[in-house]
C-alpha positions in Angstrom: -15.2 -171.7 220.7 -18.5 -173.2 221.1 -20.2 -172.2 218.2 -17.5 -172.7 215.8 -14.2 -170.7 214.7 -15.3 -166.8 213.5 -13.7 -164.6 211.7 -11.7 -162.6 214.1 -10.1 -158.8 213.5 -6.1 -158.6 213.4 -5.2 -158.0 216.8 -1.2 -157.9 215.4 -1.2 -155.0 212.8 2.4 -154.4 212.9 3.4 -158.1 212.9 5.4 -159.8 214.8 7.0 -158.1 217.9 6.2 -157.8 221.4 2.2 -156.3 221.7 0.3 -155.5 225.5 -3.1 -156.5 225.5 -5.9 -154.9 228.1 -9.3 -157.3 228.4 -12.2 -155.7 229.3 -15.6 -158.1 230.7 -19.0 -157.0 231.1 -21.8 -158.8 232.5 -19.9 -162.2 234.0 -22.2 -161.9 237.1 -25.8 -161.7 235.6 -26.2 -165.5 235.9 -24.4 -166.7 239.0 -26.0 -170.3 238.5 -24.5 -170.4 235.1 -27.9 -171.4 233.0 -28.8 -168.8 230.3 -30.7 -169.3 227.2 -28.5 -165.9 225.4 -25.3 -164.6 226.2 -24.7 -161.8 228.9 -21.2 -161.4 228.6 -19.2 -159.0 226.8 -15.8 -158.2 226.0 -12.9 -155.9 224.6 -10.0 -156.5 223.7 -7.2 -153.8 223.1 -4.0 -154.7 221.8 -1.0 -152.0 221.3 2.8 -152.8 220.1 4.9 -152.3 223.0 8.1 -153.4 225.1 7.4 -156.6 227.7 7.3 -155.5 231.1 5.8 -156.7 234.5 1.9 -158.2 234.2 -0.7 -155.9 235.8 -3.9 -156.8 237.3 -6.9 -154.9 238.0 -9.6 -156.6 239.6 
C-alpha cells in the first residue's frame, strides 16, 4: 500500500475456514497513460464462507 497500512474491515467473520471472494473494479481505464494527480479506481470486495471449488472469471 502506497500510502501506508489502513485499517481494513474483517473480511473473515466466521474465522478460519474456507471463504469465496468476488472483486469488483471501477474506473481502471480512465487514465490509460497511467499519470493521475487523484485516484480513479474503485473497488469491492465481497467475501462469503463457503466450500472450495473451481476459480471463476468474468472479464
Amino acid at each position: 500500500m502506497e500510502h501506508g497500512p489502513y485499517d481494513l474491515p474483517i473480511l473473515t467473520p466466521r474465522g478460519a475456514g474456507h471463504y469465496r471472494v468476488r472483486v469488483h473494479a471501477r474506473g481502471r481505464d480512465t487514465e490509460p497513460d497511467g499519470f493521475v494527480e487523484e485516484p480513479v479506481e474503485d473497488y469491492l470486495l465481497i467475501a462469503w464462507p463457503q466450500p472450495p471449488e473451481p476459480d471463476v472469471i468474468h472479464a
